[in-house]
Structure formats: structure tokens, C-alpha cells
KEKE-3310 file (N, C-alpha, C; in steps of 0.2 Angstrom, whole numbers, plus 5000, padded with zeros to 4 digits):
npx = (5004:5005:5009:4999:4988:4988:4986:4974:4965:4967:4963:4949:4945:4946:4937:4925:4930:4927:4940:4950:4941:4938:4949:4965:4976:4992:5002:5016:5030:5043:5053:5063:5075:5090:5102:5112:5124:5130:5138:5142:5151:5150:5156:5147:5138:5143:5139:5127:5116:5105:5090:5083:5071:5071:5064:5054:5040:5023:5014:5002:4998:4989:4981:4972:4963:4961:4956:4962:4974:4977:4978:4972:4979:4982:4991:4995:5005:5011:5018:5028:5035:5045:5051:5045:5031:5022:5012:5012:5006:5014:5025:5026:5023:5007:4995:4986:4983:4987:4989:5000:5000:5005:5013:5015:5005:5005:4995:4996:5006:5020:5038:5050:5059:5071:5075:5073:5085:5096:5097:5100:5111:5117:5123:5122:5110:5096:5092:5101:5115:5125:5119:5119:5111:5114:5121:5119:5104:5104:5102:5089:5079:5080:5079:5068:5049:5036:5021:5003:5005:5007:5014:5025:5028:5037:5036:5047:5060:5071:5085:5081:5072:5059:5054:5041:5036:5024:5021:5007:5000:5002:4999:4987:4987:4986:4990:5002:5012:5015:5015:5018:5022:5031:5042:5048:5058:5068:5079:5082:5095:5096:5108:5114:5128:5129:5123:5116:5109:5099:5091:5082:5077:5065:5056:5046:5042:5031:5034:5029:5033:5044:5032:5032:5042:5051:5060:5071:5082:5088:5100:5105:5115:5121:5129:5133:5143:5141:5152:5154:5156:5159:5155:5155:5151:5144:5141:5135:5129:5121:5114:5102:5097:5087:5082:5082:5089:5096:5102:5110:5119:5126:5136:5135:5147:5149:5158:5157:5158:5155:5160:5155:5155:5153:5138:5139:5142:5153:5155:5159:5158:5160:5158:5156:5152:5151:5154:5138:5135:5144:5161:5156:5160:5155:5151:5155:5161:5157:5159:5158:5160:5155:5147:5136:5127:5116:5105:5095:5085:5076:5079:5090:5109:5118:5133:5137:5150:5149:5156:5153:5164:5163:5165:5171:5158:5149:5136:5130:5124:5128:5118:5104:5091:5081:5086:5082:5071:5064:5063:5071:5085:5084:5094:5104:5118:5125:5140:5146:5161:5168:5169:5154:5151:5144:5141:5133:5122:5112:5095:5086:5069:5062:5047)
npy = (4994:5011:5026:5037:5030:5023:5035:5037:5027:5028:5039:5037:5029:5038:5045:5051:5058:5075:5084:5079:5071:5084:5092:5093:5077:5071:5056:5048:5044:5033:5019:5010:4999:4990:4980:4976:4973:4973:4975:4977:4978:4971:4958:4946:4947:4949:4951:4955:4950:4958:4963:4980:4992:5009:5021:5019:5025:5030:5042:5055:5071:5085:5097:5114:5125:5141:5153:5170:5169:5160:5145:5130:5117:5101:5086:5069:5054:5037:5028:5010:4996:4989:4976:4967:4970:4977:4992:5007:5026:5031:5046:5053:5068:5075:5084:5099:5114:5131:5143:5156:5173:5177:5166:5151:5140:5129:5115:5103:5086:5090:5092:5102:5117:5115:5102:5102:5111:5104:5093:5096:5096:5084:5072:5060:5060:5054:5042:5032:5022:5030:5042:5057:5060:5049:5055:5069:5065:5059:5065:5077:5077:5085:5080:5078:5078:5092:5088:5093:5106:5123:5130:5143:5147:5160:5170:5171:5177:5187:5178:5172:5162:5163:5153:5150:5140:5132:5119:5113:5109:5091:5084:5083:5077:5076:5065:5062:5070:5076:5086:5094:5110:5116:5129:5134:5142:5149:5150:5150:5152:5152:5155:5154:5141:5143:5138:5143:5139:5142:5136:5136:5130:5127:5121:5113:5106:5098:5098:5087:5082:5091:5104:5111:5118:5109:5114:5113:5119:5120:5124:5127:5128:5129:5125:5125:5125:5122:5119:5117:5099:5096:5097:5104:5102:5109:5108:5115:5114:5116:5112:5111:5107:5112:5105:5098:5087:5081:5094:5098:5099:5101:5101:5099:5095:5092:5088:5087:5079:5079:5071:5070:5056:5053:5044:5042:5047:5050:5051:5057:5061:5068:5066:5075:5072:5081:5081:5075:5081:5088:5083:5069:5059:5055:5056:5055:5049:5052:5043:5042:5034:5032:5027:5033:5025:5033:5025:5029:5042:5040:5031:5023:5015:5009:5009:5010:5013:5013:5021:5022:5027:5028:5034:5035:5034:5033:5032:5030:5023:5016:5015:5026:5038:5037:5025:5009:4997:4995:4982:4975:4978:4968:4963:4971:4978:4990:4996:5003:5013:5008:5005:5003:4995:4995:4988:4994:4989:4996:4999:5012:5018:5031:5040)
npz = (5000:4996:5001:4999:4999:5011:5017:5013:5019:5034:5035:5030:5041:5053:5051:5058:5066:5064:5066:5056:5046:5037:5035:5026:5027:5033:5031:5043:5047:5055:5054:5061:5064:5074:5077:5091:5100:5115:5129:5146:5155:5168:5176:5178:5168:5155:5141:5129:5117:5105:5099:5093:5092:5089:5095:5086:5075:5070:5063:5062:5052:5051:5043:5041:5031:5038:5033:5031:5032:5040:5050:5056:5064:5068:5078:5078:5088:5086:5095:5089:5091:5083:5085:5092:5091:5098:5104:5108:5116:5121:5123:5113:5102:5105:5100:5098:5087:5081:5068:5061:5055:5065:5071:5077:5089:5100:5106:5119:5123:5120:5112:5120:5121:5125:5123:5108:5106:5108:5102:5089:5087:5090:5084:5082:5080:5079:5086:5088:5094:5106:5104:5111:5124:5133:5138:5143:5145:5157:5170:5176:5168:5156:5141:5136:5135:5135:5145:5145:5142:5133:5118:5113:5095:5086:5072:5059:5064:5055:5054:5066:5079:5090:5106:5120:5132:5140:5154:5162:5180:5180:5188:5205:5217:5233:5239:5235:5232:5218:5210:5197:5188:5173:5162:5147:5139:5124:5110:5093:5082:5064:5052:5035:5034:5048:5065:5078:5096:5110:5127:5141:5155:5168:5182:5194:5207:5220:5234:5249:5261:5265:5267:5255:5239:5228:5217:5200:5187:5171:5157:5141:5129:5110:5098:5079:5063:5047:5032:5018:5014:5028:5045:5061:5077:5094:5111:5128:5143:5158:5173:5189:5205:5217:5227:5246:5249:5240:5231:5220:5207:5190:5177:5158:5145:5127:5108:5090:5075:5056:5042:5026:5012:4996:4997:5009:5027:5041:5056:5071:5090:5107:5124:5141:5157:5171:5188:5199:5212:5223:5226:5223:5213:5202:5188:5170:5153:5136:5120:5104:5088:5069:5055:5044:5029:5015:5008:4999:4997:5009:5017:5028:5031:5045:5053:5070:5085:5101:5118:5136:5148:5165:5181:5199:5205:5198:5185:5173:5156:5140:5130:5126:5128:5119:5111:5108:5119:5136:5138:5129:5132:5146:5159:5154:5164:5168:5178:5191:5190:5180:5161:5150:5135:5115:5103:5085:5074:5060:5051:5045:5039:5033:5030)
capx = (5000:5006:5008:4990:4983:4989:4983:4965:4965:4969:4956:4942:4943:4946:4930:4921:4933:4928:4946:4953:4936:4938:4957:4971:4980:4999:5004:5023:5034:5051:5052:5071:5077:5096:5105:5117:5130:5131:5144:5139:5156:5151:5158:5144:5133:5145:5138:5121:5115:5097:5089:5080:5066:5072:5058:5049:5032:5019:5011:4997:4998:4983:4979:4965:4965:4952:4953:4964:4979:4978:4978:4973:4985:4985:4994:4995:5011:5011:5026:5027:5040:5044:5054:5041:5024:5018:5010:5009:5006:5017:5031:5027:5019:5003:4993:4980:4985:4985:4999:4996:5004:5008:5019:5013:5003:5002:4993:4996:5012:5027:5045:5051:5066:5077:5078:5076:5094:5103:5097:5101:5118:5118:5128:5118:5102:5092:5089:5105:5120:5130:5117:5121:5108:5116:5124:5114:5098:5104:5098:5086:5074:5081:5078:5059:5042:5031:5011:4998:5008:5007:5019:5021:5037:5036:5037:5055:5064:5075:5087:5081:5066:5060:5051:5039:5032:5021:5018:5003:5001:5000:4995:4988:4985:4990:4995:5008:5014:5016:5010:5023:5022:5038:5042:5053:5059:5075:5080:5087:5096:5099:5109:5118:5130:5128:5118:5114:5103:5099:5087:5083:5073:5062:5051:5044:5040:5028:5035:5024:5038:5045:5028:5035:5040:5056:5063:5075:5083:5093:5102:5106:5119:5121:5130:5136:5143:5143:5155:5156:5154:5162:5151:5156:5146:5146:5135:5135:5122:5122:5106:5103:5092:5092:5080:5088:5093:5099:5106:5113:5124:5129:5140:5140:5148:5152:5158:5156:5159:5154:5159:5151:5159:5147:5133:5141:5142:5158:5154:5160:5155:5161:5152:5158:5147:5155:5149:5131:5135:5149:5164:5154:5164:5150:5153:5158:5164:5154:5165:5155:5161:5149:5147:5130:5126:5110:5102:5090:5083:5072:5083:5098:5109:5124:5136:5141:5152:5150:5157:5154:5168:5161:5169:5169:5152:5143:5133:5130:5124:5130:5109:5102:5084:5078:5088:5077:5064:5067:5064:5077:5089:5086:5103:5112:5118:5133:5143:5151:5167:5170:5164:5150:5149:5140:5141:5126:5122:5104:5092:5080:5067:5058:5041)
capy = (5000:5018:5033:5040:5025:5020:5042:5038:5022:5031:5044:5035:5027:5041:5051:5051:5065:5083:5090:5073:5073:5090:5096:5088:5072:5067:5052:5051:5041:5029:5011:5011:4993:4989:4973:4977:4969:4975:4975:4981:4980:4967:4951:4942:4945:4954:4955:4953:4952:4962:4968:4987:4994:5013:5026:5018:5026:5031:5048:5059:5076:5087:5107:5116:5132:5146:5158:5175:5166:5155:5137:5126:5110:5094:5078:5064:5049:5032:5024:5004:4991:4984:4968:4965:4970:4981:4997:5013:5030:5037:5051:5057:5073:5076:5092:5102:5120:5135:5143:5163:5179:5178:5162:5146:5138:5124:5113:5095:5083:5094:5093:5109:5119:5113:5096:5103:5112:5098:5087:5100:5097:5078:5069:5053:5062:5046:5037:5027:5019:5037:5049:5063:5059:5046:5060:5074:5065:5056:5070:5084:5081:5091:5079:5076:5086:5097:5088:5099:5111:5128:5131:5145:5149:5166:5169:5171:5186:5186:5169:5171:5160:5164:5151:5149:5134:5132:5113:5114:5104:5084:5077:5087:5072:5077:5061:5060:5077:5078:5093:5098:5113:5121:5131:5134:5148:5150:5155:5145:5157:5148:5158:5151:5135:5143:5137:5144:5138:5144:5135:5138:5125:5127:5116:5114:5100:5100:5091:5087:5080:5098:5105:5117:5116:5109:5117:5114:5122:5117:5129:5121:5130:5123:5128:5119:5125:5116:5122:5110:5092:5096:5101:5104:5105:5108:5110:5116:5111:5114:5109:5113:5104:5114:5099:5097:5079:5081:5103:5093:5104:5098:5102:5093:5098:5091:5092:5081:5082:5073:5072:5068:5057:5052:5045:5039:5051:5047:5054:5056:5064:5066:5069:5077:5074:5081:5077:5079:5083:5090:5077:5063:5056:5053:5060:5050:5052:5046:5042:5038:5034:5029:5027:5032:5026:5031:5022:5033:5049:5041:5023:5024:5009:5013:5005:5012:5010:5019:5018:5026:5026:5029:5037:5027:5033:5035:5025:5031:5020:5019:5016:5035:5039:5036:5019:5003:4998:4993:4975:4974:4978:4966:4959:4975:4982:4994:4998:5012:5012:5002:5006:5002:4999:4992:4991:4993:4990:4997:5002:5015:5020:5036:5039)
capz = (5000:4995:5006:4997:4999:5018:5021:5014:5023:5041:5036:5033:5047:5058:5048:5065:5071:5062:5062:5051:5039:5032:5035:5021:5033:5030:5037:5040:5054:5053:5054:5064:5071:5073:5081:5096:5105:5122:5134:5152:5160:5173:5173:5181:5162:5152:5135:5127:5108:5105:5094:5096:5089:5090:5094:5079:5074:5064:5064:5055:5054:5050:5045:5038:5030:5043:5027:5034:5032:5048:5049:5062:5065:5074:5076:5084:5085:5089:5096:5088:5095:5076:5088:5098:5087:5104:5102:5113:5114:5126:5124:5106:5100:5100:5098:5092:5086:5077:5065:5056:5055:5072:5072:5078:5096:5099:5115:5121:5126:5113:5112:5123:5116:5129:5118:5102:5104:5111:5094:5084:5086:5092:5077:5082:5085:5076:5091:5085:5100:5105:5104:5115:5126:5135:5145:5145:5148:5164:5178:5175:5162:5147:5134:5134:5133:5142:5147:5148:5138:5130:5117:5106:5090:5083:5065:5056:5063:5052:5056:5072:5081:5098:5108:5124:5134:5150:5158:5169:5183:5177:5195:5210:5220:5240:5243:5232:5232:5212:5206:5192:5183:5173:5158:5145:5135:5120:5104:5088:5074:5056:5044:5032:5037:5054:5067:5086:5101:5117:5128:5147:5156:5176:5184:5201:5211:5227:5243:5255:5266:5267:5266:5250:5234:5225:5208:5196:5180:5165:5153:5137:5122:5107:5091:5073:5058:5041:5027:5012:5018:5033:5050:5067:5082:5101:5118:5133:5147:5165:5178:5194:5209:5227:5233:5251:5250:5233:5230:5213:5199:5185:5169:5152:5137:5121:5102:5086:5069:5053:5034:5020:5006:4993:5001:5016:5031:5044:5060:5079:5096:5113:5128:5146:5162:5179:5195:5198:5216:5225:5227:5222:5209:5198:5181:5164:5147:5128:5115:5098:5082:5066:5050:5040:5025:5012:5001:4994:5002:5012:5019:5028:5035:5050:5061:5076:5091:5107:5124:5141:5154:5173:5186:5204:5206:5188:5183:5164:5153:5133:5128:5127:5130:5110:5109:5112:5124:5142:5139:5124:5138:5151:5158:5154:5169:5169:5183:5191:5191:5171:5156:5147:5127:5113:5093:5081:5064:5060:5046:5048:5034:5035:5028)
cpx = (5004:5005:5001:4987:4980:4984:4976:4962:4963:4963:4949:4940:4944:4938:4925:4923:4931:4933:4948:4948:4938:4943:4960:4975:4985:5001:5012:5024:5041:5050:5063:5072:5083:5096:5111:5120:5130:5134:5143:5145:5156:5151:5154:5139:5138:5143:5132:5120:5108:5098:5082:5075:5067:5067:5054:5044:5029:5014:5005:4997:4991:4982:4974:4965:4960:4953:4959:4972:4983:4974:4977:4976:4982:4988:4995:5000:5008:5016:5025:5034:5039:5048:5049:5032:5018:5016:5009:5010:5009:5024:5034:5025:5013:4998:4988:4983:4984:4992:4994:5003:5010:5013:5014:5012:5000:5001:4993:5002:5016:5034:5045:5058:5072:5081:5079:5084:5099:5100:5099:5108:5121:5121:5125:5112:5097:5091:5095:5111:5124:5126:5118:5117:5109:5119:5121:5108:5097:5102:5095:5082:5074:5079:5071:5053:5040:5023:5009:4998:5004:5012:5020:5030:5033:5035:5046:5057:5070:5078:5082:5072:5065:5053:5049:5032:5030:5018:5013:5003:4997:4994:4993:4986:4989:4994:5001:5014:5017:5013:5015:5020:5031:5037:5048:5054:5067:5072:5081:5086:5100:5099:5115:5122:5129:5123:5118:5109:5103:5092:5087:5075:5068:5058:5052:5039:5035:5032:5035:5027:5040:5038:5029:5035:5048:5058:5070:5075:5090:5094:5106:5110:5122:5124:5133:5138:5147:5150:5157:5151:5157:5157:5153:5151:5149:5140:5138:5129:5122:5114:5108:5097:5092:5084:5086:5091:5097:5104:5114:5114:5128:5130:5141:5141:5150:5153:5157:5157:5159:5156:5158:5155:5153:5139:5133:5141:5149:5156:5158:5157:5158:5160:5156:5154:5149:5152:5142:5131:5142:5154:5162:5155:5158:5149:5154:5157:5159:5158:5160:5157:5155:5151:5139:5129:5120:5109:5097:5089:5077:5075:5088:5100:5113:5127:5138:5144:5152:5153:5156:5158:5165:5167:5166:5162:5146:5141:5127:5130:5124:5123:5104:5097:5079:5081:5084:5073:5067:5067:5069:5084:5089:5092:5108:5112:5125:5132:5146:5158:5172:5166:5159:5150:5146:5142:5136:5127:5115:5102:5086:5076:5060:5053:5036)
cpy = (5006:5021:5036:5036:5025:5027:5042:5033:5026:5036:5043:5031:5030:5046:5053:5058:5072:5084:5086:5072:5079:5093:5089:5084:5070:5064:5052:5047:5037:5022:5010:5005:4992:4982:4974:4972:4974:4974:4979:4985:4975:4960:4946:4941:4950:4954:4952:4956:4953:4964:4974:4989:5005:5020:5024:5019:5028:5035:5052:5066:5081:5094:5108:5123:5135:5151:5166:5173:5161:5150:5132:5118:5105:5089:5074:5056:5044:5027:5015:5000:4985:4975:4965:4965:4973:4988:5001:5020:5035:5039:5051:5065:5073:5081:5093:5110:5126:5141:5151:5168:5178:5173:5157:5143:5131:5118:5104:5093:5086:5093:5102:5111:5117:5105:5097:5107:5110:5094:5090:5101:5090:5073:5062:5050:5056:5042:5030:5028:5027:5041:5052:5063:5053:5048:5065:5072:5061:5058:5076:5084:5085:5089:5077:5080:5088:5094:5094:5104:5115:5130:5136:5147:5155:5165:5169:5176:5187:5180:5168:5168:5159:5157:5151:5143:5133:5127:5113:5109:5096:5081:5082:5084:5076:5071:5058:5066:5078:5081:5099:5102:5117:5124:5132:5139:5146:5153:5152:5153:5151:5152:5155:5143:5136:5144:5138:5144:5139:5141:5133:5135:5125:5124:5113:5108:5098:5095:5091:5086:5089:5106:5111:5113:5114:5112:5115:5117:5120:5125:5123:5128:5127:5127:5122:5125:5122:5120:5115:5102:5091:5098:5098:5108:5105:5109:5109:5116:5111:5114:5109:5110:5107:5111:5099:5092:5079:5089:5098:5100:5102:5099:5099:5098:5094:5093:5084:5084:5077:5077:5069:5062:5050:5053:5043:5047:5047:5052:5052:5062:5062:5070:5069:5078:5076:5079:5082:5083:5083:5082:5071:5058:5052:5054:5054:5053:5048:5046:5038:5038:5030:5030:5027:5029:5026:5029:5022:5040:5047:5036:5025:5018:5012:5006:5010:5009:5015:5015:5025:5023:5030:5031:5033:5028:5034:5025:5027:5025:5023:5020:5020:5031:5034:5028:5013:5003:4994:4985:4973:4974:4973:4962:4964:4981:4986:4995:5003:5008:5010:5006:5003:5002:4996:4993:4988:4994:4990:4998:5006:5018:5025:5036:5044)
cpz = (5000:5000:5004:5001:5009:5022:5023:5017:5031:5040:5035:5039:5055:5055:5054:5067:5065:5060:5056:5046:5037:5034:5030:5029:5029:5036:5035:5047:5051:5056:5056:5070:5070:5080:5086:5101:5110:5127:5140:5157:5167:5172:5174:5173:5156:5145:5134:5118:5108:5101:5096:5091:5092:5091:5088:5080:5068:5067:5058:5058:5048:5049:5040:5037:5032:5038:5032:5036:5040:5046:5058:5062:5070:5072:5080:5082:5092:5090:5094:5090:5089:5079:5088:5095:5093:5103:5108:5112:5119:5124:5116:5107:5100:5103:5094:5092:5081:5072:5060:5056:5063:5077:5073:5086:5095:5107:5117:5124:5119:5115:5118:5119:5120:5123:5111:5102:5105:5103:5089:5082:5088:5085:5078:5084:5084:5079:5090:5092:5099:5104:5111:5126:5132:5142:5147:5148:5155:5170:5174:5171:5158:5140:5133:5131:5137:5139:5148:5146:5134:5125:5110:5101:5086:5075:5063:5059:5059:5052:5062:5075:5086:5100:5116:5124:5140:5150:5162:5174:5180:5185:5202:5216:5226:5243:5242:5231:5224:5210:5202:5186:5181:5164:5156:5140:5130:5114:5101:5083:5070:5052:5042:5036:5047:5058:5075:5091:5106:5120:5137:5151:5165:5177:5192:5203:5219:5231:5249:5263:5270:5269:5261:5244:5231:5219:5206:5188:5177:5159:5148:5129:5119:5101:5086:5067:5052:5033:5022:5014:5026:5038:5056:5072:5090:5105:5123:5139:5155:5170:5186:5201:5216:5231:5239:5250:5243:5234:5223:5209:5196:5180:5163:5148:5133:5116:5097:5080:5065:5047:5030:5015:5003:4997:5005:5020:5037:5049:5066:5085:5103:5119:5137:5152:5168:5182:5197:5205:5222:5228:5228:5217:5204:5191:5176:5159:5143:5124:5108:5093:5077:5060:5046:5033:5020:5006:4995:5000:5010:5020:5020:5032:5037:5053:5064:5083:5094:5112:5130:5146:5162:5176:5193:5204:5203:5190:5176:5161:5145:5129:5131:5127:5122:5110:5111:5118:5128:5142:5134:5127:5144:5153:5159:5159:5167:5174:5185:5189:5185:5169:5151:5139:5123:5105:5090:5077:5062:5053:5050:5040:5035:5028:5028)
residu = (UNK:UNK:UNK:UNK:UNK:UNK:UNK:UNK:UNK:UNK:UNK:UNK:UNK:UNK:UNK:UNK:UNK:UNK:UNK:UNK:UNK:UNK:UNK:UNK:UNK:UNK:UNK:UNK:UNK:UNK:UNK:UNK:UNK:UNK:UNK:UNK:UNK:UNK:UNK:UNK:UNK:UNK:UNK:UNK:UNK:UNK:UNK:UNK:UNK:UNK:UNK:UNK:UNK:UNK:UNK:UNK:UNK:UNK:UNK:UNK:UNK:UNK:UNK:UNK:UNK:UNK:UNK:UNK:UNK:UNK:UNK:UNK:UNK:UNK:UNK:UNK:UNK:UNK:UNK:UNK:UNK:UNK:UNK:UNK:UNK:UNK:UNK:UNK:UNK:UNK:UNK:UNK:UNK:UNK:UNK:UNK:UNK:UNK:UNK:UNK:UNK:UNK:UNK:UNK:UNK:UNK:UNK:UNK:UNK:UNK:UNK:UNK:UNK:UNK:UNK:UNK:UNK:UNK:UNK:UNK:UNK:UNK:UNK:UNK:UNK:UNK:UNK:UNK:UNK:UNK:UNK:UNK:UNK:UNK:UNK:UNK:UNK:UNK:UNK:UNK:UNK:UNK:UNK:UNK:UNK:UNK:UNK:UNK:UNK:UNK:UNK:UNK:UNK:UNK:UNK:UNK:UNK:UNK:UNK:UNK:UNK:UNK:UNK:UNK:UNK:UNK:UNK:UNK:UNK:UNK:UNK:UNK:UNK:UNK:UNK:UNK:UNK:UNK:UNK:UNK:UNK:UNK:UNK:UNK:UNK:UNK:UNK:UNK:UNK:UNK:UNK:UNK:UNK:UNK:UNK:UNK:UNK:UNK:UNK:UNK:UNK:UNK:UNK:UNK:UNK:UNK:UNK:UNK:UNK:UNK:UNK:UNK:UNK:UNK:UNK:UNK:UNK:UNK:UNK:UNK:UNK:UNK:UNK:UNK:UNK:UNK:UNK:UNK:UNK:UNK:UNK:UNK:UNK:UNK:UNK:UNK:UNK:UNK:UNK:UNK:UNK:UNK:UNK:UNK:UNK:UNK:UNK:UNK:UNK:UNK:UNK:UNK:UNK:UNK:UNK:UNK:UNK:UNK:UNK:UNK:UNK:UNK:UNK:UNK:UNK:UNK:UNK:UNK:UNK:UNK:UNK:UNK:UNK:UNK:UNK:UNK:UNK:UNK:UNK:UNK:UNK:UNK:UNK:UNK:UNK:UNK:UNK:UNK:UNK:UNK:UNK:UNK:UNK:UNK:UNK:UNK:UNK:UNK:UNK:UNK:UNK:UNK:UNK:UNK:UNK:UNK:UNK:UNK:UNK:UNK:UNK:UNK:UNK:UNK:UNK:UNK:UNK:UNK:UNK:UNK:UNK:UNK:UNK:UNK:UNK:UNK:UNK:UNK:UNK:UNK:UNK:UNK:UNK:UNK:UNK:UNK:UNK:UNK:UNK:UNK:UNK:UNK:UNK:UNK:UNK:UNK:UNK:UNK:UNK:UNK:UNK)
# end
């Protein structure tokens, strides 16, 4: 079945819904599973052969023209586990919204700009072994989305693109003391090969223990520029928790760089976690090397190898947020103190 077909397929049988009867529907997702060897670093189970089903999903996206050059949008994604043949619908996109002169709003569970400017610069942002996220996404929730959310992008100023995003509270249960709201504010400018992101992250915690409120914040800068087949990148990300049992601060940065030859792509990245909390020797390094290659505009096949070295009391693991699903892992424990690694050879097929 065709991309048309599979569209008007999905829309006839959503025709129940209003917005997806009478709005244009494009469907669109990726189909992304790779076979990993796994090395934990512990001698008791030291390696394991899986295979992953990488963020694979399938999405429909939705707009309708209000006439006065505004458009109303929605979309909605479905995470699928191509190993496994299990379906859910947690920790995609999905939205209803509106887009005009006056930039674009849009309200549900969204990306926040704190993760799009770390991806924007992650050299093995694809949910593929070594993405960035390995390290950055270990304390603080920087790389995920904002529930409940508000979230609005201006128009073009020029390169420059301002965003704003407000979480409302998800849970206001008293006997759980979870009642998170936070919000997010930045910037991305794109002129020419040059590309810079600013993204500033806050979020409040109730705890009923203390009878107050906990907060943290995440600061996230991100830059790259491409010249030829050449492209170098970097980031800068520090988070901060002045919870009492915790009062956590922590620094990563990294850089990577890819180049082109033909339709292969050669890339690397390496990644700096200090200690999340003063003299606790918990910190650790990423190290990725990879090789992409496509086979058309839409197919592309990879190896890579990663490795995370721990500090005595890290405990970093080399499989980021985006990388398989928790039961594809069972077995792999990494250690403090040793390193963790893994090498993949995947295909991923966008659509």
C-alpha cells in the first residue's frame, strides 16, 4: 500500500473525528530497528545480543485552512516496537493547534526547546547507540516534553526563532505530592551554514515532606557550523536541583563532527558529564564513532560504536533515551566504576 493509499485508509477510518474529515491528513513516521551487542562491563553478564526497535512510529499530521491566512493543525504519534509488534502511545507529539501571521501555538504533550537544541547538534540524533543523550539525559529532564503544555514559535525574525512553553500541573494528588508545573523559554538562529541555540529549562516540584516546593533548572547552548561536507558541532548544558537531600549541579559539554563522502556520512562525538553533586565522583565520558550510509533519500543503513567510561560513582549508561525499549535491555547492567559499550548496525526507513 502507497503513502496515498495507507493516508486515505487512516482517514476513513478516523472520519468520526471533524478535524481529520475536512482538514488535508499526511501520514509520515520511521520504521528504525538495529541489532546490538552489548557490553555492560560486569563480569557476572558481560555482553548481550538484542535487537531494538528505535523510537519507531507512525504519525498523521493534520491542517485546515480558517481563510485570513491562519491554519489550524493537529497531530498525533504512535510509538510501535517493530521487535516485539507492541503498540503505545506514550512520549510522542501530539497536539492540536494554530499557525498565522503571528507564528505558531500549539497545546498537548510537545518537544520543549530545551531538547530541540541539544538534537540540533547531536551527530547521532536518530535514536542510533552514542546519541548525546546518554549523558545529557541522565539528571534533569532536558531531553523530553512538556504535558499539559502551551507552546508557542514566533514567526521568522529574520534567522532568528523565539520560543515559549508552560507545563501545567500533570497530578495534583495530595497524597503524592506531584504537582509539576515548569516552563521553557529559548532562541534558535539559522543563517547560512551557521547554526545557534539557546534553551533555558524550570520546573517545580511540590514536597509534602517539606511542606514546600522543590525546583530545578537546566540551561542548554548549542552551536554547529557546516561548510562543504564538513560540519562541526558543540554543547554546553548545565542543571541545577536545590531539593535538600539532593542541592545537585551539574555540567556537560560536548563536540562532534561529521563528513560527507558520497553518500556515506563518517561521524564522531564526545560527551563530558562532571559530578552531579559536589565530590561525588560521579561524572563520565561518551566516545561515539559511526558510520551512516543512504540508500536513497528516504533509507539509511549505520554501524556504530559507542562507549561510556564511569567514574567510581557514575553510573552512565551507553543506551540514550531514543535507543530501544526497556525489555530489549534486560541483563544490561553497567557499573560504576567500568565502562559500558555496545556496537550497532541498523536500518532506519523514513516515511
Amino acid at each position: 500500500m502507497n503513502k496515498k493509499l495507507l493516508t486515505l485508509a487512516i482517514g476513513a477510518a478516523l472520519a468520526s473525528a471533524p478535524m481529520f474529515a475536512n482538514a488535508a491528513a499526511t501520514v509520515y513516521g520511521a520504521a528504525h530497528l538495529s541489532i546490538d551487542m552489548l557490553d555492560d562491563g560486569n563480569t557476572t553478564n558481560n555482553s548481550l545480543l538484542t535487537m531494538a526497535s528505535n523510537s519507531s512510529f507512525i504519525g498523521i499530521k493534520a491542517e485546515e485552512d480558517l481563510g485570513g491566512g491562519m491554519k489550524a493543525l493537529a497531530g498525533l504519534e504512535w510509538q510501535v516496537a517493530l521487535d516485539s509488534g507492541t503498540t503505545g502511545m506514550a512520549n510522542r507529539n501530539v497536539f492540536v493547534g494554530l499557525q498565522g501571521g503571528f507564528g505558531t501555538v500549539r497545546l498537548g504533550n510537545y518537544d520543549d526547546i530545551v531538547k530541540n537544541v541539544g538534537r540540533a547538534v547531536d551527530f547521532f540524533y536518530s535514536e542510533q547507540i552514542g546519541e548525546s543523550r546518554s549523558i545529557t539525559a541522565k539528571n534533569g529532564g532536558l531531553d523530553g516534553r512538556l504535558a499539559n503544555s502551551v507552546r508557542y514559535d514566533s514567526p521568522k525574525l529574520g534567522p532568528v526563532t523565539l520560543t515559549a512553553q508552560y507545563g501545567m500541573a500533570n497530578n495534583d494528588d495530595e497524597t503524592t505530592g506531584l504537582d509539576l508545573t515548569a516552563y521553557a523559554v529559548g532562541a534558535q538562529m539559522d543563517m547560512g551554514g551557521l547554526y545557534v541555540g539557546l534553551g533555558y529549562k524550570s520546573q517545580e516540584v511540590q514536597n509534602l515532606a517539606l511542606n514546600g516546593k522543590d525546583s530545578a533548572t537546566g540551561m542548554r547552548l548549542s552551536a554547529s557550523y557546516t561548510i562543504g561536507a564538513f560540519k562541526v558541532g558543540g554543547l554546553y548544558q548545565n542543571y541545577q536541583n536545590d531539593a535538600p537531600a539532593a542541592d545537585q549541579d551539574q555540567t556537560v559539554y560536548g563536540v562532534g563532527a561529521s563528513f560527507k563522502v558520497g553518500n556515506g556520512l563518517i561521524k564522531g562525538q564526545y560527551y563530558v558529564a562532571d559530578e552531579l553533586t559536589s565530590n561525588a565522583d560521579n561524572g563520565a565520558t561518551l566516545t561515539a564513532i559511526g558510520y551512516d550510509h543512504n540508500l536513497s533519500k528516504n533509507t539509511m543503513v549505520y554501524a556504530t560504536y559507542a562507549s561510556v567510561d564511569n567514574d567510581g560513582a557514575g553510573a552512565f549508561s551507553v543506551i540514550g533515551a531514543g535507543h530501544s525499549n526497556p525489555n530489549d535491555t534486560t541483563g544490561f547492567s553497567p557499573v560504576a566504576a567500568d565502562s559500558n559499550s555496545a556496537f550497532s548496525v541498523g536500518m532506519k526507513v523514513k516515511f
